[in-house]
DRENDO-721717 format. One record per residue: x, y negated, z of N, C-alpha, C in turn; residue in three letters; residue number from 0. Coordinates in steps of 0.02 Angstrom, whole numbers, always signed. Layout:
N
<atom n_px="X" n_py="Y" n_pz="Z" ca_px="X" ca_py="Y" ca_pz="Z" c_px="X" c_py="Y" c_pz="Z" code="Ala" pos="NUM"/>
...
# end
This chain:
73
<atom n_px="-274" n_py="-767" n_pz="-9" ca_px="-320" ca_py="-712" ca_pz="-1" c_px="-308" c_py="-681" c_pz="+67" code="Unk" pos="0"/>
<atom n_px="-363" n_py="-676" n_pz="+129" ca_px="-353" ca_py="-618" ca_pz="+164" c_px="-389" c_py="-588" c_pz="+176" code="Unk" pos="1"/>
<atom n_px="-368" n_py="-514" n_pz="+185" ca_px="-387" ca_py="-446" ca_pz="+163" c_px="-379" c_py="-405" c_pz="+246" code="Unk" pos="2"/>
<atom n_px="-425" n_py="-374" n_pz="+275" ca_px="-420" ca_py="-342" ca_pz="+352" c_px="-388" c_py="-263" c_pz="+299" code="Unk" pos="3"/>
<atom n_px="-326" n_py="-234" n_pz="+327" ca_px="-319" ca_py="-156" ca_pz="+305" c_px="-346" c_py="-133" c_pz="+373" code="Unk" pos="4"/>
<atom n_px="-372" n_py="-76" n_pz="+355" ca_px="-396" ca_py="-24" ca_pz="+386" c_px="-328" c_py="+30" c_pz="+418" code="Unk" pos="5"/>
<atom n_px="-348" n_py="+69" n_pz="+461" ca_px="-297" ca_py="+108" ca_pz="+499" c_px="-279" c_py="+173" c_pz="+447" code="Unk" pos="6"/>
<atom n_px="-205" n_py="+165" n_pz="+445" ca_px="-205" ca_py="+213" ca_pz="+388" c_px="-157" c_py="+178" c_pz="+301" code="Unk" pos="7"/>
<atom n_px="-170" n_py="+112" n_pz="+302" ca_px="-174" ca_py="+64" ca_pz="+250" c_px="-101" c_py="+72" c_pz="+235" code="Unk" pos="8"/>
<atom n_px="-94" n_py="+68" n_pz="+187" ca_px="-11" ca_py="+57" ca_pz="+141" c_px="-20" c_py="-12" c_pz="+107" code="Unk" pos="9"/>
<atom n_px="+33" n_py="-57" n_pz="+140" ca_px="+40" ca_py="-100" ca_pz="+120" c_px="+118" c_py="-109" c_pz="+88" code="Unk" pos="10"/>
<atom n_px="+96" n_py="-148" n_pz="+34" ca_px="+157" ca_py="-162" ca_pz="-23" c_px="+170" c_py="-93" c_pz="-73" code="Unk" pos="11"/>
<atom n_px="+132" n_py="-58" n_pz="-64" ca_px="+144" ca_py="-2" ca_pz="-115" c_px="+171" c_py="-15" c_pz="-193" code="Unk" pos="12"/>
<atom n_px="+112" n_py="-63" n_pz="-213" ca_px="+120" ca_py="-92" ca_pz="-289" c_px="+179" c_py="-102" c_pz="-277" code="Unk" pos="13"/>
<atom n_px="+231" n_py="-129" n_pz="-229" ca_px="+288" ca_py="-155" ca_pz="-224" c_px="+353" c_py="-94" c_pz="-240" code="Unk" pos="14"/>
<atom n_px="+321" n_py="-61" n_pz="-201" ca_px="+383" ca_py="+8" ca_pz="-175" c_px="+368" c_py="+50" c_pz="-263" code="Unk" pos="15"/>
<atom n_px="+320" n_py="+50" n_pz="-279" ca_px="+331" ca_py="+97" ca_pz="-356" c_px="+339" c_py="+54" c_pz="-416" code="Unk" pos="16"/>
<atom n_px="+340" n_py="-4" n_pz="-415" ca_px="+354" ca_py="-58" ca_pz="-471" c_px="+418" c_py="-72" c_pz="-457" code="Unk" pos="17"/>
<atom n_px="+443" n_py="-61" n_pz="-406" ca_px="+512" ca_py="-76" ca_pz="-375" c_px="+537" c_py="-170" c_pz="-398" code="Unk" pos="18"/>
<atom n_px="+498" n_py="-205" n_pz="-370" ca_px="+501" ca_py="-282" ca_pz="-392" c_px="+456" c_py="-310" c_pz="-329" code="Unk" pos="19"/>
<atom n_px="+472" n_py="-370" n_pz="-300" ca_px="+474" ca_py="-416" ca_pz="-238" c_px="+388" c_py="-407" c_pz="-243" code="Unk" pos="20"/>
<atom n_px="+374" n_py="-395" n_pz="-174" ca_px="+303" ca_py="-404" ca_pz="-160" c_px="+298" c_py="-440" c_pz="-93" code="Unk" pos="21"/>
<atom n_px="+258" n_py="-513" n_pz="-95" ca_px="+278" ca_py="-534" ca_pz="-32" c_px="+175" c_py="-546" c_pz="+10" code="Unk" pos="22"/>
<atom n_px="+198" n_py="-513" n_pz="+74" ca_px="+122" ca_py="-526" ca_pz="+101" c_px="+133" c_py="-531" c_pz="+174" code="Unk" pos="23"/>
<atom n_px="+105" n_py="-534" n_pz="+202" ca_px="+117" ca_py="-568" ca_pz="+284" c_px="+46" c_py="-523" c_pz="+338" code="Unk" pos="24"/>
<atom n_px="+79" n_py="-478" n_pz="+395" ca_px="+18" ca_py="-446" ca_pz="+423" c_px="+49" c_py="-453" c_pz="+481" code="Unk" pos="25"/>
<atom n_px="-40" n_py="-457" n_pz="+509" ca_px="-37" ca_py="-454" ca_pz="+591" c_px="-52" c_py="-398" c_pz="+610" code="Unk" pos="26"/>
<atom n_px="-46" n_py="-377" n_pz="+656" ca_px="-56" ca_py="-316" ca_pz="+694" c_px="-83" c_py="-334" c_pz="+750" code="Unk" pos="27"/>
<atom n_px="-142" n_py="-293" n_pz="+776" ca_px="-178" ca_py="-276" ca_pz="+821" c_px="-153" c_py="-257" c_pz="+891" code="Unk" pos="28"/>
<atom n_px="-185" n_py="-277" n_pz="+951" ca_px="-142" ca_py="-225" ca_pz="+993" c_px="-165" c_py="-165" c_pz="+1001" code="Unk" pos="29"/>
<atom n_px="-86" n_py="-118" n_pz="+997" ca_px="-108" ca_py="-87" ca_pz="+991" c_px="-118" c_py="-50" c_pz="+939" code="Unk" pos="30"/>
<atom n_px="-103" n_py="-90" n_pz="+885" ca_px="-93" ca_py="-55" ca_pz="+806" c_px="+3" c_py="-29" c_pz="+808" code="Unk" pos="31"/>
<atom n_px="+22" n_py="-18" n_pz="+742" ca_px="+80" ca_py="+13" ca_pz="+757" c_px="+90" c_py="+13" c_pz="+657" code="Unk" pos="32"/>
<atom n_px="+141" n_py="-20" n_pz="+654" ca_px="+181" ca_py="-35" ca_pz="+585" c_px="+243" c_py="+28" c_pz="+553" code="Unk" pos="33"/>
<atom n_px="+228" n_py="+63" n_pz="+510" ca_px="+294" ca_py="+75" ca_pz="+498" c_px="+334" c_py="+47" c_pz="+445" code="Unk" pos="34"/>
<atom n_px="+396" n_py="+76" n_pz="+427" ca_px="+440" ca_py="+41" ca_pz="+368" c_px="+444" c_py="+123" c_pz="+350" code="Unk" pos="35"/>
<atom n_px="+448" n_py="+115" n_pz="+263" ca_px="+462" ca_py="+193" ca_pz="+222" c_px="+513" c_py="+150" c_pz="+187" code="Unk" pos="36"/>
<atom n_px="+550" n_py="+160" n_pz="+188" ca_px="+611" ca_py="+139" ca_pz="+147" c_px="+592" c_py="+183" c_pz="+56" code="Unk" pos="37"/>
<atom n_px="+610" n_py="+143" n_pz="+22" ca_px="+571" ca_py="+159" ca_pz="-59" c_px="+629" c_py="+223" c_pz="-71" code="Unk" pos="38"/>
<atom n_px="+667" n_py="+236" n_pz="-80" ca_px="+694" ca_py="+294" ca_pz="-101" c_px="+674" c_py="+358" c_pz="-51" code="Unk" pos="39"/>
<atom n_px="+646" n_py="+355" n_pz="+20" ca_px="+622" ca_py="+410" ca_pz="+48" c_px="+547" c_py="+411" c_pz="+17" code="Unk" pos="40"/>
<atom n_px="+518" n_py="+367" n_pz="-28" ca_px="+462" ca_py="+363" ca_pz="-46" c_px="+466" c_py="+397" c_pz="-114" code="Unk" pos="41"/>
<atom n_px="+507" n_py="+379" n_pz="-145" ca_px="+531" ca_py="+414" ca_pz="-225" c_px="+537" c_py="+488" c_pz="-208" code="Unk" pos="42"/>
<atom n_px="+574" n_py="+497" n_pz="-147" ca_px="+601" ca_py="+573" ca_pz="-140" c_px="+531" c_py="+617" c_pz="-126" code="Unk" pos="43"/>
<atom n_px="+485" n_py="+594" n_pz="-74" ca_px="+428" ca_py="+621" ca_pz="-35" c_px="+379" c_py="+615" c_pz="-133" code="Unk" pos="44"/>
<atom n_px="+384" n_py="+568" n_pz="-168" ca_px="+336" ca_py="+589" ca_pz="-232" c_px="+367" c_py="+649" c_pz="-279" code="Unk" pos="45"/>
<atom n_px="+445" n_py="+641" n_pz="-267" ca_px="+463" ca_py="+693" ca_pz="-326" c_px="+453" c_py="+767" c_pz="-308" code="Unk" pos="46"/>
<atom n_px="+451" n_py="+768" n_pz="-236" ca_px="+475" ca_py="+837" ca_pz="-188" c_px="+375" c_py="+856" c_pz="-182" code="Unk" pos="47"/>
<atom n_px="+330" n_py="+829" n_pz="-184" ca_px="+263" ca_py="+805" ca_pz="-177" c_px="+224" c_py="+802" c_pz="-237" code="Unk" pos="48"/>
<atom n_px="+228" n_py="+795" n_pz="-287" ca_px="+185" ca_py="+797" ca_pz="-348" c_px="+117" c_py="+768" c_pz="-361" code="Unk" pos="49"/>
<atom n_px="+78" n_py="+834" n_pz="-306" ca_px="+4" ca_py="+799" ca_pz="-303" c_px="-14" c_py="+737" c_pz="-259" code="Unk" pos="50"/>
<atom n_px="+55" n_py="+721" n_pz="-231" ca_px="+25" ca_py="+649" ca_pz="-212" c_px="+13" c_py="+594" c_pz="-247" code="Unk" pos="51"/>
<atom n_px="+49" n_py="+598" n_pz="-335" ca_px="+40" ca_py="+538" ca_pz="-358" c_px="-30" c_py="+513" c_pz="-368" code="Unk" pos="52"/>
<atom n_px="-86" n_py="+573" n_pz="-376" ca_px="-139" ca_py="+567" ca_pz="-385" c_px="-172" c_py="+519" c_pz="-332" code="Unk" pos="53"/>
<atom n_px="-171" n_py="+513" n_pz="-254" ca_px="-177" ca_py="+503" ca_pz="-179" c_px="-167" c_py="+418" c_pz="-195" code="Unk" pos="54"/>
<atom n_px="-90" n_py="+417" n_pz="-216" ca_px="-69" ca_py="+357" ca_pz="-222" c_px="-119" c_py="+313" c_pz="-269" code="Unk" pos="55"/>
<atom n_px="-128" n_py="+321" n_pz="-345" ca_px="-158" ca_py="+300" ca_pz="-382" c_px="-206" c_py="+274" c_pz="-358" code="Unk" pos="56"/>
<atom n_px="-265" n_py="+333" n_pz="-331" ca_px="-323" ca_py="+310" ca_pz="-295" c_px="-329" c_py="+248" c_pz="-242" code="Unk" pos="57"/>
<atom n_px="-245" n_py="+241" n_pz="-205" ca_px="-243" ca_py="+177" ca_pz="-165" c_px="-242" c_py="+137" c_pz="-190" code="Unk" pos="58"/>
<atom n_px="-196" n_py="+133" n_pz="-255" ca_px="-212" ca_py="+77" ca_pz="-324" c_px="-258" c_py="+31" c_pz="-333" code="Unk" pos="59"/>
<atom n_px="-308" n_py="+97" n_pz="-344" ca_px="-374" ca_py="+98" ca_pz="-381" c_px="-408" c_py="+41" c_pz="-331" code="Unk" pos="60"/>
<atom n_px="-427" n_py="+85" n_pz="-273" ca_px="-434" ca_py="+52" ca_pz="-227" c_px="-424" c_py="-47" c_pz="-200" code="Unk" pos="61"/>
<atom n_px="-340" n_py="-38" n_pz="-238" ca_px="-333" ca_py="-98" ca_pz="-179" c_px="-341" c_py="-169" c_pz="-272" code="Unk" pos="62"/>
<atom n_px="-338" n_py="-134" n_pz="-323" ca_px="-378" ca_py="-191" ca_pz="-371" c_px="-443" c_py="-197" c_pz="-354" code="Unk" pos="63"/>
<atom n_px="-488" n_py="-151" n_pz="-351" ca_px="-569" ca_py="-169" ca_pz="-341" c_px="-590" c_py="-207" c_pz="-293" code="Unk" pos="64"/>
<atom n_px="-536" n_py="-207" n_pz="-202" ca_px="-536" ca_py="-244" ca_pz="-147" c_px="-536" c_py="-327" c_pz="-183" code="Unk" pos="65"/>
<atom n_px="-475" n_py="-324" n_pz="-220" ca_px="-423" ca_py="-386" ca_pz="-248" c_px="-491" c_py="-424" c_pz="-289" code="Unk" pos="66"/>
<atom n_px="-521" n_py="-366" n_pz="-339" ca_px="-562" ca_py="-404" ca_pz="-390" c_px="-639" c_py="-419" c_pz="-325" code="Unk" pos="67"/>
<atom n_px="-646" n_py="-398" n_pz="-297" ca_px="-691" ca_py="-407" ca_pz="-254" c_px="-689" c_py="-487" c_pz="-218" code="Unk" pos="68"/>
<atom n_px="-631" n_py="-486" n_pz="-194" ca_px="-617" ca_py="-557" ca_pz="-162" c_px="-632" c_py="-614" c_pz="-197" code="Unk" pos="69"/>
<atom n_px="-571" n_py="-592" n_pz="-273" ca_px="-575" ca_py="-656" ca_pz="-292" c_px="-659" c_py="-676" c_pz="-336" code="Unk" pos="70"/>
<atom n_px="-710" n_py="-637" n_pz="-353" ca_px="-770" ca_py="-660" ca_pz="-375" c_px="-811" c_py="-658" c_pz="-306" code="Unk" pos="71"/>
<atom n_px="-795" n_py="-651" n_pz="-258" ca_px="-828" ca_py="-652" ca_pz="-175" c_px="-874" c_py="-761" c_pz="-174" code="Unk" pos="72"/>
# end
């Protein structure tokens, strides 16, 4: 499957809150710019954060309908 993320995009999320191997491969743009959140500053920023789980979900939401999109594409 490939999928263009948009600027902004969290990739491996499903990974970082299921806490279990997520493997995917991205290029970057020039000019684009990658970060790393290490999953326990990610646990800390949801517990300390609350209304973000809602934010998150929606990326969820989001990145099955992309997923179910592709694969009946």
């Amino acid at each position: 499957m490939d999928m263009r993320s948009r600027p902004g995009s969290l990739l491996g999320l499903p990974a970082v809150i299921g806490n279990v191997p997520y493997f995917l491969s991205a290029e970057a743009s020039r000019g684009g710019q990658v970060s790393l959140v290490p999953r326990k500053d990610f646990t800390k920023l949801m517990l300390t954060q609350p209304g973000l789980a809602i934010d998150v979900l929606q990326v969820l939401a989001a990145e099955v309908r992309a997923a179910r999109s592709m694969i009946t594409a």
